[in-house]
C-alpha positions in Angstrom: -9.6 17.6 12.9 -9.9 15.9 16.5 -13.3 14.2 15.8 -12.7 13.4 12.1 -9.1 13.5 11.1 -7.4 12.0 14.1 -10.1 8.9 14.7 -10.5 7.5 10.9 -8.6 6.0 8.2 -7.2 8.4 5.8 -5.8 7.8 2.5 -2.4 8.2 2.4 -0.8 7.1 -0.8 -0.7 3.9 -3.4 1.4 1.0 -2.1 3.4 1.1 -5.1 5.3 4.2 -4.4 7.0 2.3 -1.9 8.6 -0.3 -4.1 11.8 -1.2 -2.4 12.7 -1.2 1.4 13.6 2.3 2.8 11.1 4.0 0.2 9.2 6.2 2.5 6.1 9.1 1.9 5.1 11.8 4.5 1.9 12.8 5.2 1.1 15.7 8.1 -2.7 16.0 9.2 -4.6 17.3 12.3 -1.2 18.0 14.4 0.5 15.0 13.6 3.5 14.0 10.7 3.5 10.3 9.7 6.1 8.3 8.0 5.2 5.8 6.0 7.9 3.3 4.9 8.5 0.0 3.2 9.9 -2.2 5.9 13.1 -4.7 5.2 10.5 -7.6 5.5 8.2 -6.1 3.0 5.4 -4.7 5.1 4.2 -1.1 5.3 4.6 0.2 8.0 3.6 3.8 9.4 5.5 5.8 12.7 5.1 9.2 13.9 7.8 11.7 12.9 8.8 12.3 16.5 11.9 11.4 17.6 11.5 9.7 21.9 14.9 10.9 22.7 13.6 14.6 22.7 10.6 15.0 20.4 12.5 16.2 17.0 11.0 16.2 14.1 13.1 13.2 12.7 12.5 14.0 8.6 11.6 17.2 6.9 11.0 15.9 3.2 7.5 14.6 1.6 9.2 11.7 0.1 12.0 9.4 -0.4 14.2 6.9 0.8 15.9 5.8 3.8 19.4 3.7 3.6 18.6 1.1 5.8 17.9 3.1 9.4 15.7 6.7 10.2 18.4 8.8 12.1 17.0 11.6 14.0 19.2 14.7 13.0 19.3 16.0 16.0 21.5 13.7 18.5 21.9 10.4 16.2 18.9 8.7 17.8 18.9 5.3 14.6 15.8 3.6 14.4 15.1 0.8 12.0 12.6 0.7 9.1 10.4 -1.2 11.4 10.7 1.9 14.0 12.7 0.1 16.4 15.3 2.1 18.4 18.9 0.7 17.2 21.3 3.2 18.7 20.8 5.9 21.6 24.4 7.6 21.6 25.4 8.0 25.2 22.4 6.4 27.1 23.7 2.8 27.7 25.2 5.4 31.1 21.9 5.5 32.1 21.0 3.1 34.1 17.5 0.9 33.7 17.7 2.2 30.3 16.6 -0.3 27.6 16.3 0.8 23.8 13.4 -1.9 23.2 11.3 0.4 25.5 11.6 3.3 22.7 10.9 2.4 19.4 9.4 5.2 17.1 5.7 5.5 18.1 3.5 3.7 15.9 0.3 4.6 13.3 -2.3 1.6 12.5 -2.0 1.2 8.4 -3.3 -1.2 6.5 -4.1 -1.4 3.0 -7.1 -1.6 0.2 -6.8 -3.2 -3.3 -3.0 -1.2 -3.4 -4.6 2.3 -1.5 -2.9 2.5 2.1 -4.7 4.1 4.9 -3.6 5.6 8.2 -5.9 5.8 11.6 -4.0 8.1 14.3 -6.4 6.3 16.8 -4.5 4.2 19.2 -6.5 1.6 19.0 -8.8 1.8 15.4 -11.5 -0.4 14.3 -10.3 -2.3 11.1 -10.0 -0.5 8.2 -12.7 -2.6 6.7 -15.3 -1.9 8.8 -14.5 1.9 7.6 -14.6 0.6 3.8 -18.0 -1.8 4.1 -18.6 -3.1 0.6 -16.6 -0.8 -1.5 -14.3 -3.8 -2.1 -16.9 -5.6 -3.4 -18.1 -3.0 -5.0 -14.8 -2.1 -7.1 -13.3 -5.4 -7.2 -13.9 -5.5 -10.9 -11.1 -2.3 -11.5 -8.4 -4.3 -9.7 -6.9 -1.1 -8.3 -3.9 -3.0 -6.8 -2.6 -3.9 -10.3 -3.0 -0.5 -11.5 0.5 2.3 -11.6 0.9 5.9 -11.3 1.6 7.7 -14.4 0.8 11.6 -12.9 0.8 13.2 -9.9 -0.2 16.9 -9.5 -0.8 18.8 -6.1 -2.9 21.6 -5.6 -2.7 24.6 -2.5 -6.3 25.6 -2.7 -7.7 28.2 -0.1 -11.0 26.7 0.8 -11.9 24.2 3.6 -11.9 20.8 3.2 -15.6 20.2 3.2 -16.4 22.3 0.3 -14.2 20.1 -1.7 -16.2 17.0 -0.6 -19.5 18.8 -1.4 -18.6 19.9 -4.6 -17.4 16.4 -5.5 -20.7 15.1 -4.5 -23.3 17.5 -7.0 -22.9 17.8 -10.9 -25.8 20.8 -10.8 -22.7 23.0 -11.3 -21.5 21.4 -14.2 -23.5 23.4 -17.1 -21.7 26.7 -15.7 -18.5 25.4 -14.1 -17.4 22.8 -16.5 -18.4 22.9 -20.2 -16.0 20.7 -21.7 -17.6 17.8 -18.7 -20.9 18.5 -19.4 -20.4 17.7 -23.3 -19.5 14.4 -21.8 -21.7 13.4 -19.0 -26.0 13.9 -18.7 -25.2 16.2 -15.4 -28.9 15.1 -14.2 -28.3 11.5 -14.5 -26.2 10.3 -11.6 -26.9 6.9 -10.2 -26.6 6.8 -6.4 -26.0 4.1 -4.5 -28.2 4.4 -0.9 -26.7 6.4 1.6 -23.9 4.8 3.8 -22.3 5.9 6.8 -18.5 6.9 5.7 -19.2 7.3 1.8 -20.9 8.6 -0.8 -21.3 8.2 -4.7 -22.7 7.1 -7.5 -21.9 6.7 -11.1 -22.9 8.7 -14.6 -22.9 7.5 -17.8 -21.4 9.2 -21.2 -23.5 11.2 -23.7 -23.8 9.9 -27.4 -20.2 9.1 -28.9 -18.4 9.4 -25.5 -16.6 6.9 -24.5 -14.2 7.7 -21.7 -13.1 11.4 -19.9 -10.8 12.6 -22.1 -9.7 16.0 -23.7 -12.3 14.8 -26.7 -14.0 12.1 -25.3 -11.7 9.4 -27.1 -10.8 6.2 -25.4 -7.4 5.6 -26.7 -7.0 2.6 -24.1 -8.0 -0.6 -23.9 -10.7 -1.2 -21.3 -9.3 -2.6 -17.9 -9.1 -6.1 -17.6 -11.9 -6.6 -15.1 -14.4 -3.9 -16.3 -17.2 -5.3 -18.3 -20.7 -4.8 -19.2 -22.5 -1.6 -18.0 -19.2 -0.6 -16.4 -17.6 0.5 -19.3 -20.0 3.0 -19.9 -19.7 4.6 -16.7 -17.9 6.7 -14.5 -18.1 6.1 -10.6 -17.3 8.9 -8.2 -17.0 8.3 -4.6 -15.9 10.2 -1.8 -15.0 7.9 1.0 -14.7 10.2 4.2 -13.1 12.0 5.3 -9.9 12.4 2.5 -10.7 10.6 -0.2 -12.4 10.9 -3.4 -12.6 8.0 -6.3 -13.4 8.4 -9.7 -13.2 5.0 -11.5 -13.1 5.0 -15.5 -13.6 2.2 -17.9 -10.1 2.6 -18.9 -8.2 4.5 -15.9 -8.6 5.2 -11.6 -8.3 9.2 -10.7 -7.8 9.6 -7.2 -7.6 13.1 -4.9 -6.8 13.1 -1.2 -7.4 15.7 0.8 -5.1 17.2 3.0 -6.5 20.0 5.4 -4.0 22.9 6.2 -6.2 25.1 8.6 -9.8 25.9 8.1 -9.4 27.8 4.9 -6.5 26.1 3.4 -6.3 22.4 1.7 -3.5 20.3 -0.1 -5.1 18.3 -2.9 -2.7 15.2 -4.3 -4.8 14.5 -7.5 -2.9 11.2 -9.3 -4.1 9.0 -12.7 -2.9 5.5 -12.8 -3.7 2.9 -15.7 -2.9 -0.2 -16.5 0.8 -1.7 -16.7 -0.2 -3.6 -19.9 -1.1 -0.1 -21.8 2.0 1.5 -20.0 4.3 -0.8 -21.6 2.9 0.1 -25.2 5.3 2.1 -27.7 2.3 4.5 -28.3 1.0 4.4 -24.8 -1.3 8.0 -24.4 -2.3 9.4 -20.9 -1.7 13.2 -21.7 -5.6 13.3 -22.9 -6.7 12.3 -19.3 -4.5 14.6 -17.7 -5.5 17.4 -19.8 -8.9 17.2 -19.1 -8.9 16.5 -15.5 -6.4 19.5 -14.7 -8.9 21.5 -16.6 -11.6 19.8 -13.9 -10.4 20.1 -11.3 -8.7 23.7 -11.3 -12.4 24.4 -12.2 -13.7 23.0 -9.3 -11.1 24.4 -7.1 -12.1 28.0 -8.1 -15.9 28.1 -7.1 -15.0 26.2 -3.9 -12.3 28.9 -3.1 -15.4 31.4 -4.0 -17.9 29.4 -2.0 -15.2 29.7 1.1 -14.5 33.5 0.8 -18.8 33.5 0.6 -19.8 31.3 4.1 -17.1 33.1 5.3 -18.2 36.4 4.9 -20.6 38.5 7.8 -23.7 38.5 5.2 -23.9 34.3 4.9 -26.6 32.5 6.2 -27.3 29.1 4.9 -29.6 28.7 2.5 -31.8 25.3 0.9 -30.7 21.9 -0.7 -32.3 21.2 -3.8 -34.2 17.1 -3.8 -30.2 17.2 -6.2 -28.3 17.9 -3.6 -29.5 14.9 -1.0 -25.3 13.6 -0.8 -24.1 16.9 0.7 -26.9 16.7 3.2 -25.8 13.1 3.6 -22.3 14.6 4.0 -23.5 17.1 6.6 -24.6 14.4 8.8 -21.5 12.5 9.1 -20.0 16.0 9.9 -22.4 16.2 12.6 -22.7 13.2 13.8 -18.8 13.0 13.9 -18.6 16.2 15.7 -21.5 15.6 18.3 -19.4 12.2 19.5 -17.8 12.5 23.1 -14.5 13.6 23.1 
């Protein structure tokens, strides 16, 4: 959590959850709570969930909004949206004390086509040195204009690496998901070269598939920006450490990964489409849902059986297939990550 967790940019959430001033989400990773609010002026901004009068833990729920000010509950400590200290009951008696010297502490965030990202680093490289040419990459989906129609959180008990790795290999798929493998050819992922904080590719649909769906329907129109050879594809990407893509001609799925202790992980899986289809009288998203939950809880099984397996007495790792060259790509960054000076 120290060499990964607390030195690059998570995901945290979609900008448009916060759609008014106040609106605030919580997000707690490797020893730290962050709040992330909707400022009066419009910008997101992001503060630790420590009070500075006398370290209380100023808000207990995952999500919601603040009328106007963050009041620690504690001793009335008021802070604005912006995290600046407004009112210290009972300290303008001590002397030298100036509130502007005590705002809430603050966590870099910025933002990615609508995604925002947190860095607990106190002084972080830009986020888009993290991203490289994803934005390129994925300008065509225009995730900013895209909204949230489902959210669903999972409590799985496996370590938050095996989620990544599974993520990253289809050579599961014939046993673990039937109803997928009618949709994709599990052996023909494109990957894109190995980079140093990601890693994906994209698969294309079997005969008469035309989106992930309960039957393989498309009952939306494509998104505006998808054209060509994208609309017969799926890209999947996990951008390390928390984050993992998967990009449909006709709707975004995104999971991040919340680690809990080393064999515990909070999954917030979300599908957003377009406003345009939203709006429609006979607007369908249930078909995506369906068969993602079905995924998904899929996937979160074997890695729960592949955590109870390395952590047994009898493991010993065993060999990557020439199939499997993204988890040893993943391992690396692990390692590399790890091995940097404290």
């Amino acid at each position: 959590m120290d060499r990964v967790f607390a030195r690059m940019w998570l995901a945290a959430g979609r900008a448009d959850q916060l759609d008014h001033p106040g609106a605030f989400i919580r997000r707690d990773v490797a020893g730290a709570s962050v709040l992330i609010v909707r400022a009066q002026d419009g910008s997101i901004r992001a503060h630790h969930n420590v009070c500075r009068h006398r370290g209380t833990r100023l808000c207990t729920e995952a999500g919601g909004t603040f009328q106007g000010s963050i009041q620690c509950p504690y001793h009335a400590w008021t802070y604005g949206l912006d995290g600046r200290l407004l009112a210290a009951p009972q300290m303008d008696e001590v002397d030298g004390f100036n509130r502007s010297e005590f705002p809430l502490r603050a966590v870099a965030c910025e933002t990615w086509d609508g995604h925002i990202f947190i860095n607990l680093s106190d002084a972080p490289q830009p986020l888009a040195d993290q991203l490289g040419d994803l934005p390129s990459r994925f300008a065509p989906w225009a995730m900013q204009d895209l909204r949230l129609a489902k959210r669903i959180e999972y409590d799985v008990a496996t370590n938050w690496k095996l989620v990544v790795q599974n993520y990253n290999e289809c050579l599961h798929c014939p046993v673990i998901h039937p109803l997928l493998n009618r949709m994709h050819h599990y052996l023909g992922a494109e990957n894109v070269p190995p980079a140093e904080t990601y890693c994906g590719g994209a698969m294309g649909f079997k005969d008469g598939i035309e989106t992930l769906s309960s039957d393989g329907k498309r009952r939306r129109a494509f998104l505006p920006g998808v054209s060509g050879r994208n609309r017969e594809l799926v890209n999947y990407f996990a951008i390390y450490p928390n984050f993992l893509l998967t990009l449909h001609p006709d709707y975004m799925m995104t999971i991040t990964i919340w680690p809990q202790d080393a064999g515990h992980s909070r999954l917030i899986a979300e599908w957003h489409f377009h406003p345009a289809e939203m709006a429609k009288s006979d607007f369908v998203f249930q078909d995506a849902i369906d068969f993602w939950d079905r995924t998904n809880r899929e996937d979160w099984a074997i890695s729960e059986q592949s955590y109870l397996g390395i952590s047994s007495r009898g493991y010993q790792p065993g060999p990557y297939s020439e199939r499997e060259k993204q988890l040893w790509e993943f391992d690396q960054f692990v390692l590399s990550r790890l091995n940097q000076s404290p």
